[in-house]
MIKE-810324 format. One record per residue (C-alpha): residue in three letters; x, y, z. Coordinates in steps of 0.05 Angstrom, whole numbers, plus 32768, in hexadecimal, padded with zeros to 4 digits. Example, Ala and Ser with C-alpha at 12.3 -4.5 7.8 and 13.67 -1.06 7.14 Angstrom:
<rs>
ALA80F67FA6809C SER81117FEB808F 
</rs>
This chain:
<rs>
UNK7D7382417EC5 UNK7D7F82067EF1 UNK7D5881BF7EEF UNK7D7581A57F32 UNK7D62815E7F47 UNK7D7C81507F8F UNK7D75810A7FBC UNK7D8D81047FFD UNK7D9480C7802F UNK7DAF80B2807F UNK7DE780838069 UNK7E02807380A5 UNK7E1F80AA80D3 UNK7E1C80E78098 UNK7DEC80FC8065 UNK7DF880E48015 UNK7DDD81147FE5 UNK7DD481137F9E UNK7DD9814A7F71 UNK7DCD815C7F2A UNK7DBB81907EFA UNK7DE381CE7F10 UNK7E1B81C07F03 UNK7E4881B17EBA UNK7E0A819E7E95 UNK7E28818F7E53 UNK7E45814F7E6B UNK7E19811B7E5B UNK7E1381097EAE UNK7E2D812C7EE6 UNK7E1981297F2B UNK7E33813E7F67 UNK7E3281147F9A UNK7E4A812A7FE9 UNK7E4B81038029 UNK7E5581268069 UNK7E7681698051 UNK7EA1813B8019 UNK7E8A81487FD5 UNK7EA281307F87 UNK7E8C81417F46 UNK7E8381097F1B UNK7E8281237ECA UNK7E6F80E57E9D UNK7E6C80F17E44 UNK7E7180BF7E15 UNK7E7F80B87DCF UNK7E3C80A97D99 UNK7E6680867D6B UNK7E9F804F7D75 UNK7EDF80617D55 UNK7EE580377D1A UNK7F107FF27D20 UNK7F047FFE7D74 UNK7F097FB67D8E UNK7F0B7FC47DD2 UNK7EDE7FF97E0D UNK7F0580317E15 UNK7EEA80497E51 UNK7F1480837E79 UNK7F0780957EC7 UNK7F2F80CA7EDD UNK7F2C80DF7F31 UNK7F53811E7F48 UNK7F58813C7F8E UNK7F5E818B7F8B UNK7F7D819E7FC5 UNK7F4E81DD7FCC UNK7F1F81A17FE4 UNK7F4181A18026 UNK7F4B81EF8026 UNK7F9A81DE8014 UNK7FD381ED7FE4 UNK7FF381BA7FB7 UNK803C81B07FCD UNK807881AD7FA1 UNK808E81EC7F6F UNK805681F67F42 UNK802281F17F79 UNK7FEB81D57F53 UNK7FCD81947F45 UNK7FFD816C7F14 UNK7FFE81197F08 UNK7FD780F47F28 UNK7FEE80E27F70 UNK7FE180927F8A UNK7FAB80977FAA UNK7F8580BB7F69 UNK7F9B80867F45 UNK7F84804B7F70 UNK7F4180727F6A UNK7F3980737F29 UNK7F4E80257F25 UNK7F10801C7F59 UNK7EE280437F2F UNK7EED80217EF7 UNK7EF47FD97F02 UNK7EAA7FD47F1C UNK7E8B7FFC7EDE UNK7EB57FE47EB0 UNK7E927F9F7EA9 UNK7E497FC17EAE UNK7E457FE37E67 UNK7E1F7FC07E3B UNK7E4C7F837E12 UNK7E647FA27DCB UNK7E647FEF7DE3 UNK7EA07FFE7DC8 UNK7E97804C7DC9 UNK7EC4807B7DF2 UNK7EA9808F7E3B UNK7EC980BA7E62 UNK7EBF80BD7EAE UNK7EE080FE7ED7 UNK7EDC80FE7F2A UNK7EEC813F7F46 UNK7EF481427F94 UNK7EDB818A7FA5 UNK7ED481897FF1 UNK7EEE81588024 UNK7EDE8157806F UNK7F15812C8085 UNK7EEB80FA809D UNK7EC480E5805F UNK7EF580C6802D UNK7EE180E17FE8 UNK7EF3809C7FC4 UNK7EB2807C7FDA UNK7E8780BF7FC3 UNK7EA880C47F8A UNK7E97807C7F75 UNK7E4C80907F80 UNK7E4D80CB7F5A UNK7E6F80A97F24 UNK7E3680737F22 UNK7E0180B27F2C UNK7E1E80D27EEC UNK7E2380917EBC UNK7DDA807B7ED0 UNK7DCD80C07EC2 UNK7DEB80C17E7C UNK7DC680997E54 UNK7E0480717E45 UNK7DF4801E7E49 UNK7E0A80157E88 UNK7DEA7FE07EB0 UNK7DEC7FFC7EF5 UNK7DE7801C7F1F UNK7E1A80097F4F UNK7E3080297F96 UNK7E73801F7FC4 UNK7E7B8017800B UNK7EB580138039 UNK7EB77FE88078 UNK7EDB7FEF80B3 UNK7EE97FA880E8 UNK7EF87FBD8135 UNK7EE07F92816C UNK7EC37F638149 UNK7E8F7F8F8123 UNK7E8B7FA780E4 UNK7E8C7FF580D9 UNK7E69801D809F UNK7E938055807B UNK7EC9805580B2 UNK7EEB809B80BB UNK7F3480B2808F UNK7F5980B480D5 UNK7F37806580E1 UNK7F4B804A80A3 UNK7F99807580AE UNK7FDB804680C6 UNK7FAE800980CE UNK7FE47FE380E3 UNK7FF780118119 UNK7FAB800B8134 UNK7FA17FC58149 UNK7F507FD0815E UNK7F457FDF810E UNK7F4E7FA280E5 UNK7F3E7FB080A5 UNK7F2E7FE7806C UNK7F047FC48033 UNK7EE07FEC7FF6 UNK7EA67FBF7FD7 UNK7E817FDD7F97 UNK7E427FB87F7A UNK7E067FBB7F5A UNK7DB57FAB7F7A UNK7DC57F577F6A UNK7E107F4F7F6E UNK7E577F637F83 UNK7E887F847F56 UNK7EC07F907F70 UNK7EE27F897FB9 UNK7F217FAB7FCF UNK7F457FA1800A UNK7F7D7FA9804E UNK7F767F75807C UNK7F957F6380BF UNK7F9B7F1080BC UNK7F4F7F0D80B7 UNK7F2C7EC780AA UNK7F047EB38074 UNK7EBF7EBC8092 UNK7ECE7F0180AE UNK7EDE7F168068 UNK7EA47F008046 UNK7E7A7F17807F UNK7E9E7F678072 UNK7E897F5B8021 UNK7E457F458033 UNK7E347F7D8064 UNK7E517FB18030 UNK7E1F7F998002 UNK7DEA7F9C8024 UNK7DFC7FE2803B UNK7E027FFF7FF3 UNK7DBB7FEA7FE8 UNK7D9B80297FFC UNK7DCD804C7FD7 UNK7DBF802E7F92 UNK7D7680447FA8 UNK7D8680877FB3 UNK7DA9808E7F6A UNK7D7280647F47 UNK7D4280987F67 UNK7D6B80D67F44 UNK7D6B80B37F06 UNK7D2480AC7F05 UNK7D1E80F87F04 UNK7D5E81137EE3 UNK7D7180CC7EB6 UNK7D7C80E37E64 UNK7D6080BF7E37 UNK7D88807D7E29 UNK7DBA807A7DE9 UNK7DA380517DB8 UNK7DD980187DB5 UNK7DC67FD17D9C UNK7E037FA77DA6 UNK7E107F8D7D60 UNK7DFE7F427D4B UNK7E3C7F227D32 UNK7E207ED97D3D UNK7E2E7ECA7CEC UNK7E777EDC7CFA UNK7E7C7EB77D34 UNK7E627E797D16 UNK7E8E7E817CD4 UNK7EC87E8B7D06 UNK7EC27E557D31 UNK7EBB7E227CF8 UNK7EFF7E3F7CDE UNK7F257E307D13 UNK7F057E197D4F UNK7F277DD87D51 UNK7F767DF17D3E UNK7F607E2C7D7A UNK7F4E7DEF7DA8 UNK7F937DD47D9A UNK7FB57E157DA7 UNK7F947E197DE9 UNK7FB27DCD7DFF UNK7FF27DE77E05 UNK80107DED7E3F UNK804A7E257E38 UNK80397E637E31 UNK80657E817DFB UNK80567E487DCE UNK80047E4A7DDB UNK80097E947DCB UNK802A7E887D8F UNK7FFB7E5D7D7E UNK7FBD7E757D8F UNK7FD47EAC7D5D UNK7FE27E7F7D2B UNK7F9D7E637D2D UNK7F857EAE7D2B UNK7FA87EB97CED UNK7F917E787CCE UNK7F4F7E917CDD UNK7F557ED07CC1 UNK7F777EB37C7D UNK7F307E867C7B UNK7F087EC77C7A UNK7EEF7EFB7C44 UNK7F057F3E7C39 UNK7EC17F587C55 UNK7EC37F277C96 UNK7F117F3D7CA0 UNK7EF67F807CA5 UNK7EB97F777CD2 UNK7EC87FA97D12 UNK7EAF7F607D40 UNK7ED87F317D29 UNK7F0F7F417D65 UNK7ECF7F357D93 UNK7EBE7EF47D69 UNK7F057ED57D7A UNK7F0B7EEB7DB7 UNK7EC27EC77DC8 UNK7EDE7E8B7DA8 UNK7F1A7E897DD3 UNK7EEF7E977E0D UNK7EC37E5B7DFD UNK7EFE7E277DF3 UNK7F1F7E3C7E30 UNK7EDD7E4C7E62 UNK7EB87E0C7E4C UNK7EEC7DD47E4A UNK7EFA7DEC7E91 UNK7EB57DED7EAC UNK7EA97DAC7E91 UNK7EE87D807E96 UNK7F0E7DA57ED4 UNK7F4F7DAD7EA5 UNK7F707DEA7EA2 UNK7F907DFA7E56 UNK7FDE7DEF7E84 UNK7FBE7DA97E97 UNK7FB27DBD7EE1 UNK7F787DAA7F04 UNK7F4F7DE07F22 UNK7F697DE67F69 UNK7FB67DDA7F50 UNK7FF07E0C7F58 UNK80227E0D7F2B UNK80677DF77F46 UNK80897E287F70 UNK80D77E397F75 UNK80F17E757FAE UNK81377E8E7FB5 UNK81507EBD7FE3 UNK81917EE17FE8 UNK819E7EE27F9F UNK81B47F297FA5 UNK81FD7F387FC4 UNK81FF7F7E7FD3 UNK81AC7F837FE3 UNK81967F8B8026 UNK815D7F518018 UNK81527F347FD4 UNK81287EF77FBF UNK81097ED57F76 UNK80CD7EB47F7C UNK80B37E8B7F43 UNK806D7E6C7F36 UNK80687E4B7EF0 UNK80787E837EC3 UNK806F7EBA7EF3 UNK80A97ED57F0E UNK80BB7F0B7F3C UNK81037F287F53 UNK80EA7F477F90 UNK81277F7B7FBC UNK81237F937FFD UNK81457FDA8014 UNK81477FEE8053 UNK814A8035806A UNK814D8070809E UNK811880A480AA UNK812F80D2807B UNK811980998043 UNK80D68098805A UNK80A980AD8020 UNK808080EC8032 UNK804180EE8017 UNK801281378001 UNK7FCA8120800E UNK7F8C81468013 UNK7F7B812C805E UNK7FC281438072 UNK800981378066 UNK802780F58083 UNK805C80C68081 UNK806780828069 UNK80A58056807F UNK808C800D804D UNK8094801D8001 UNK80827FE87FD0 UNK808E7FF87F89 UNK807E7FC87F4D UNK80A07FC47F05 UNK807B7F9E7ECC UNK80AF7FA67E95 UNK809F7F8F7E49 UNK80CC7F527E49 UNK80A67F2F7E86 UNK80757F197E54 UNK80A47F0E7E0F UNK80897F5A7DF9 UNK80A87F977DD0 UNK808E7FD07DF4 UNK809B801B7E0F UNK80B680197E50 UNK809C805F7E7D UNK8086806C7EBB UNK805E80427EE4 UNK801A80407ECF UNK7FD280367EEE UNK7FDD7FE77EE7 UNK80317FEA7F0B UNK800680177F3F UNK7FCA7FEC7F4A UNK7FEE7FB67F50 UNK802E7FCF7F85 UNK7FF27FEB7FB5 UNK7FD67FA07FB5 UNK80157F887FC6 UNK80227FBD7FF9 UNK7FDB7FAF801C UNK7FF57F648024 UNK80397F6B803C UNK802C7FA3806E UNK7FFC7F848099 UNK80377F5980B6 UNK80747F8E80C0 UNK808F7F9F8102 UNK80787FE28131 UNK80A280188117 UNK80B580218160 UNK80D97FD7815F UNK80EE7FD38115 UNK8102801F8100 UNK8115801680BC UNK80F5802E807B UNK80F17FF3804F UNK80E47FF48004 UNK80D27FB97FE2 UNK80D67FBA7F95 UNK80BD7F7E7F66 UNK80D77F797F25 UNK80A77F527F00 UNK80D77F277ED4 UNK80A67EEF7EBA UNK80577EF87EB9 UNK801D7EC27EB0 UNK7FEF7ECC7EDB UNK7FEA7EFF7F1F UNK802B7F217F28 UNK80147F487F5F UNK80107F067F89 UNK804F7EF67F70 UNK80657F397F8A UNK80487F2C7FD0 UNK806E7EEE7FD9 UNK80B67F037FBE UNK80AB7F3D7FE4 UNK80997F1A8029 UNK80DE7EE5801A UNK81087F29800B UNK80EF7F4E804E UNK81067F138074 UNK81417F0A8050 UNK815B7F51805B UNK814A7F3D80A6 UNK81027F6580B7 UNK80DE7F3E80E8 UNK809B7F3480C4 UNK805C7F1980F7 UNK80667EE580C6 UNK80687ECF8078 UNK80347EEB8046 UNK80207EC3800B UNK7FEE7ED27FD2 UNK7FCB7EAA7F9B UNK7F917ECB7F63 UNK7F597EA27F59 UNK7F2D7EA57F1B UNK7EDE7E907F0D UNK7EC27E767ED4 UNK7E6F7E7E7ED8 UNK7E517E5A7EA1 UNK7E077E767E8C UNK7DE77E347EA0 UNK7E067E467EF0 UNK7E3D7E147EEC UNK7E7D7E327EFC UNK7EC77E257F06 UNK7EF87E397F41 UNK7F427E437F2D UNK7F7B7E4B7F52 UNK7FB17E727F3E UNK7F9F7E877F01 UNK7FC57E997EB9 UNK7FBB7ED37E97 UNK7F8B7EBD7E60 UNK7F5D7EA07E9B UNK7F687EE17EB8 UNK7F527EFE7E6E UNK7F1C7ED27E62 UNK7EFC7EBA7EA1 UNK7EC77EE67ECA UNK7EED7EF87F0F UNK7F2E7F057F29 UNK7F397EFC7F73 UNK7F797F087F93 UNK7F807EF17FDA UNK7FC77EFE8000 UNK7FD17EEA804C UNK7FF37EC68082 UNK7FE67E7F809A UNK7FBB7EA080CE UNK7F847ECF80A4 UNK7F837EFD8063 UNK7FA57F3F8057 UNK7F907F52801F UNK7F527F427FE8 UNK7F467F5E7FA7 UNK7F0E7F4C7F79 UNK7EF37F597F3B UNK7EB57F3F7F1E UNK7EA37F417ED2 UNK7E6E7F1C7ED9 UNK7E257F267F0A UNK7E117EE17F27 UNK7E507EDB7F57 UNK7E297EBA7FA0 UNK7E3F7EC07FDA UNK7E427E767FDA UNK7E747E767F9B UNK7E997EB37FC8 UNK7EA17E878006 UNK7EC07E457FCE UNK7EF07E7A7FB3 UNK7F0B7E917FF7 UNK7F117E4A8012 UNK7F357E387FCE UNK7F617E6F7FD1 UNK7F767E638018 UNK7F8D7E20800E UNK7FBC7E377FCF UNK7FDB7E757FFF UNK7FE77E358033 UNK80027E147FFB UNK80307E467FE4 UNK80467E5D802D UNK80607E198033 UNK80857E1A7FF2 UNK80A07E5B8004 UNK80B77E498046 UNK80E67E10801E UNK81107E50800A UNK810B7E748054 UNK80EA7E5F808C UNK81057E9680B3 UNK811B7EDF80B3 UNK815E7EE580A7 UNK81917F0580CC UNK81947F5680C3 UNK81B67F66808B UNK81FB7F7B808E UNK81F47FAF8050 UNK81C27FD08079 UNK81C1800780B0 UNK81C37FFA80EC UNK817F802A811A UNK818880358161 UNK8150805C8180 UNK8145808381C0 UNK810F80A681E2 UNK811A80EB81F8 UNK80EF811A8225 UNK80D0814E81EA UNK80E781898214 UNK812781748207 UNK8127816F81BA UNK812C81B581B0 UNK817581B781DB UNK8189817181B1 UNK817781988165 UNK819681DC8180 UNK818C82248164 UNK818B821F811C UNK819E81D0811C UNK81E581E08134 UNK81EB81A68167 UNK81C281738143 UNK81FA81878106 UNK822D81808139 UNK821781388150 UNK820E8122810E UNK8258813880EF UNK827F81268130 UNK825B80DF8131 UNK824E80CC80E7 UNK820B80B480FD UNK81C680C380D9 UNK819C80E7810F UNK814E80EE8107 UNK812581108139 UNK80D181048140 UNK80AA8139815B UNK809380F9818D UNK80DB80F581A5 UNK80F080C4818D UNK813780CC816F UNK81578097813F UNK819D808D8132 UNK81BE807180F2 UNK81F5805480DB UNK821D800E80BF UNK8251802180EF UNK824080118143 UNK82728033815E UNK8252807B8138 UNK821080648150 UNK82228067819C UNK824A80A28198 UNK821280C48179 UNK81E380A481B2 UNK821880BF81E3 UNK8217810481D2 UNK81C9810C81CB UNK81C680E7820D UNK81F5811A822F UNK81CC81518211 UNK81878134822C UNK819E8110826F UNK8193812E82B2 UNK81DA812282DE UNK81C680F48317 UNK81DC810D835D UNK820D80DB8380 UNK822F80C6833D UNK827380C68329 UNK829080EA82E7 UNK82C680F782BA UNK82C7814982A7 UNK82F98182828F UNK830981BC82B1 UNK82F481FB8288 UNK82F9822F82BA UNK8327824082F8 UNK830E8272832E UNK832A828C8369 UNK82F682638391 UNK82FC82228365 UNK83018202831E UNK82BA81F782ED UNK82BC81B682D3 UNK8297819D8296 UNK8282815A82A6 UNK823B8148828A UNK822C81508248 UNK823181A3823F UNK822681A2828B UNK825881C782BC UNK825A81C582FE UNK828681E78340 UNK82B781C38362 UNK82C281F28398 UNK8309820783B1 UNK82FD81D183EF UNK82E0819D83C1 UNK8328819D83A0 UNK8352817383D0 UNK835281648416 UNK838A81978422 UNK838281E78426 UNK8396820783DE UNK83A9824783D1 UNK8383824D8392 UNK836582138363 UNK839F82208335 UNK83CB81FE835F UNK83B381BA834A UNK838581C98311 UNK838B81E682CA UNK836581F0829A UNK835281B18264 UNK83678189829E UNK8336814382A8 UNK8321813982E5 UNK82EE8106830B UNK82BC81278333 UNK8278810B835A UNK823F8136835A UNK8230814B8398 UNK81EC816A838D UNK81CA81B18378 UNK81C681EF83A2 UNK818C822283B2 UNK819A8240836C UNK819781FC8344 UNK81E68204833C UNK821881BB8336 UNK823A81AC837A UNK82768177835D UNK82AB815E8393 UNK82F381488375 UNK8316813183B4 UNK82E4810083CB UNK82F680D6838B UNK833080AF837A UNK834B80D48339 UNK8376809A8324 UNK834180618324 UNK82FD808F8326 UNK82E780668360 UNK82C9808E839C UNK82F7809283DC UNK82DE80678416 UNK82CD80898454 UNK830780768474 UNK833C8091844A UNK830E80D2844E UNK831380C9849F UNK835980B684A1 UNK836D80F3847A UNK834D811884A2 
</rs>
């Protein structure tokens, strides 16, 4: 019933194996691909025919983690799988941007590409497998796809470079200072195609060094897959890419030269107006049967592409006049925002971003449902690309694959630099509001959001800065560098590189290459370019703050103290009654950790100590030999109970009273009464020994010997 074909491989410390033929064999690839005891199920069908009027590749990946993976339950009501969480979406994102650029140019039909995570060790992360399988299933196909590729991820710690580091290595990076870095490279035999990437301040070399060894790493896994497909491979589709050279030519003799024009100016909204002008001029130049040609998008957009991409390569002008290496000018402001805890709007050319800073308690930490376990997360970043940034009419939802994407680069920046948890013990939530775009708003992101942290007072390691770089490779090998690129660069050129770090090393890298041909020698250019436009821009930015800012006085004030963890039991009480108690008689925000570690919130100081007071009470041993304020609660015939520690009583014996025979306690005590007692020590049975007449009960001060002798 079965034609199984089945390859397996050492790749590093587990086994890879590749599977197909069992398993949903009316897809037109599937294969099943599992690394240590982690396993996904890539499903890859395509469409024979394009859609008509299609003028772009609609190609689909879809990534979902079922929970039974892990041998868990989905939380939340419905317990099942619903939207897709982050981290499937930042999946998907990484699956696609490496394939996306390896179909064949002119496939235009739809493909549809569906990772399903079906067991998962909790070591092997299934993102990396699932990239495999998915390039197993498209080579697979038939579909033109020009791969295969393979993934690797790469670990840094002491030094060396680690293969496919483990889930719990790669967890709270920046509360493991020996790991230094979590970076997913995906590329074919002959080139890279995409990097992605969390850095700890590393430098230049030790970056391209990581990309390099995953690279050669990934070698033996394109191997394994090209190995598969030489037994299980369908037969290829039958796609010629179709030859629209005649409309080309008639195209470009329309309106090559008013296109040329449109590309020399500088704004933005008036070069987009006309650029589309010139479209339409070329369109009123055409016939009826060349207006409706399905290429004729593809024929503009490879005349644009050829203005822009050539005059560039061979004159060093950008189409905003800008040289090559050139940033466009920079203004910061911080504090723009009254009532804000941080706020700050930084502006590069016609990129803008309104970047806001919240800082919060424990309880605002974001708690996150993930297949390797439930954790939390105290640094939110979120990212909002509204239609009016970029002069559009649009529907406004929620955040998409692109707001997502682009909030988690951000995120892998900025974090790299926050404080220990244990000195700074604030949730902080960083939101960009994308109010202008040309060109990388993500960077822009990374750089309000840096001035807004300080501003709101968070004592960042230092600033973060970030600038996208873009590569134009012409055919004959020359190529151009740019530095902060617009969008139609972005559009029309063949990489995107997005570097974000401090004035010491990187953070964060993100790359995607449209292109094969990208050397390591072009690599190293673009991260020396890049690093002297984040210097650059770290000095422009400093213009606006140098320095964090005081805290915030629209923020809470955190106090934290360590508590033995025997004693948080007796501090949260049966039910939650005295951790209820503290929290309504002080008007403080109490967390506890299971650690110990107890914070206490509030704007007001006073609330904060009183609550510190009363938990310290609770979890304090008396010391013997010290002096205290208590209230009798209890008169006996042979003395008076005094409260005087916390919930702590203790005896003061009838003798212990005064230095004068008493008939009974009563005669000098009642109940409610505050006294002053010294602890005098514990008896056989553990009991409170408290003396009253050895201490002054005006001033609290012990009595000196002599008065003790002389009264005698």
């Amino acid at each position: 019933m079965f034609n199984v074909t089945k390859k397996s491989m050492q790749w590093g410390e587990e086994t890879l194996t590749l599977e197909t033929g069992k398993v949903a064999r009316q897809a037109d690839g599937t294969v099943i691909a599992t690394l240590g005891e982690t396993s996904v199920m890539a499903n890859v069908t395509f469409a024979r025919q394009q859609k008509p009027g299609q003028d772009f590749f609609p190609l689909t990946v879809h990534y979902q983690e079922k929970y039974y993976a892990a041998g868990k339950v989905p939380g939340g009501f419905f317990k099942r799988e619903a939207r897709p969480t982050e981290k499937e979406t930042l999946t998907a994102r990484l699956i696609d941007r490496p394939i996306r650029p390896l179909f064949v140019p002119g496939f235009k039909n739809e493909v549809l590409v569906m990772c399903t995570v079906l067991s998962h060790d909790l070591v092997n992360d299934p993102d990396m497998v699932a990239m495999i399988a998915a390039s197993a299933a498209l080579t697979l196909s038939g579909a033109p796809f020009m791969g295969p590729i393979a993934a690797a991820r790469v670990g840094f710690e002491g030094g060396e470079y680690v293969l496919n580091p483990t889930v719990d290595d790669m967890q709270d990076l920046r509360l493991n200072p020996d790991q230094r870095l979590d970076l997913v490279v995906a590329g074919t035999k002959d080139a890279v195609m995409m990097v992605e990437s969390e850095a700890y301040e590393l430098t230049e070399a030790e970056m391209l060094g990581a990309v390099k060894f995953a690279h050669e790493q990934i070698q033996p896994v394109i191997d394994l897959i090209i190995s598969l497909a030489e037994d299980a491979a369908k037969e290829p589709f039958d796609f010629q890419p179709a030859d629209y050279s005649e409309l080309f030519a008639v195209v470009k003799a329309a309106g090559e030269e008013q296109m040329r024009a449109a590309f020399a100016i500088t704004d933005k909204q008036e070069r987009t107006a006309a650029v589309a002008a010139a479209r339409d001029a070329i369109k009123a130049s055409l016939t009826e049967e060349q207006l409706e040609d399905a290429n004729l998008g593809s024929a503009l957009k490879k005349l644009e592409a050829g203005i822009l991409r050539g005059d560039v390569v061979k004159t060093g002008k950008r189409i905003d006049g800008r040289s090559t290496t050139d940033v466009r000018a920079i203004e910061s402001e911080t504090g723009m925002l009254p009532r804000t805890h941080g706020s700050a709007l930084f502006t590069r050319g016609e990129t803008q971003a309104l970047a806001v800073t919240t800082l919060g308690t424990g309880d605002d930490e974001q708690f996150i449902d993930a297949l390797h376990g439930n954790f939390k997360s105290n640094f939110l970043l979120h990212y909002n690309f509204p239609p009016y940034s970029v002069g559009e009419v649009g529907r406004v939802g929620s955040p998409g694959r692109r707001e997502i994407g682009h909030g988690k680069l951000a995120w892998r920046a900025l974090q790299a630099v926050l404080p220990a948890p244990t000195d700074f013990p604030y949730t902080i939530r960083v939101v960009s509001e994308i109010t202008e775009s040309n060109g990388s708003s993500s960077m822009a992101s990374v750089c309000g959001g840096s001035l807004s942290m300080m501003d709101a007072g968070v004592p960042l390691k230092a600033p973060v800065a970030g600038v996208a770089m873009g590569l134009i490779l012409e055919d004959d090998g020359s190529y151009a560098i740019l530095s902060d690129i617009l969008g139609d660069e972005d559009h029309l050129g063949d990489m995107d590189f997005k570097v974000a770090g401090t004035d010491k090393g990187i953070t964060s890298l993100q790359m995607d290459i449209k292109v094969a041909g990208i050397t390591p020698e072009i690599m190293e250019k673009a991260l020396d370019q890049a690093k002297d436009g984040r210097l650059h821009i770290l000095g422009e930015m400093a213009k606006a703050l140098s320095e964090t800012n005081a805290f915030s006085v629209h923020a809470p004030r955190i106090e934290t103290m360590q508590i033995p963890t025997d004693k948080i039991r007796e501090v949260i009480g049966s039910g939650g009654k005295v951790i209820r108690e503290i929290v309504e008689t002080s008007g403080a925000k109490v967390d506890i950790n299971d650690d110990g570690v107890i914070k206490i919130a509030s704007a007001d100081g006073t609330a904060i100590q009183k609550a510190y007071d009363m938990i310290h009470s609770i979890v304090a041993e008396p010391e013997e030999g010290a002096i205290y304020t208590g209230k009798v609660v209890k008169i006996v015939d042979f003395g008076a109970f005094v409260n005087f520690f916390g919930k702590r009583d203790g005896l003061v014996h009838v003798s212990q009273i005064e230095n004068r025979r008493l008939n009974h306690p009563s005669d000098v005590l009642k109940e409610g009464q505050e006294v002053k007692v010294k602890l005098l020590g514990f008896d056989d049975r553990g009991k409170v020994r408290l003396s009253m007449k050895i201490v002054d009960q005006e001033t609290g001060e012990e009595i000196k010997a002599e008065k003790k002798e002389d009264a005698e």
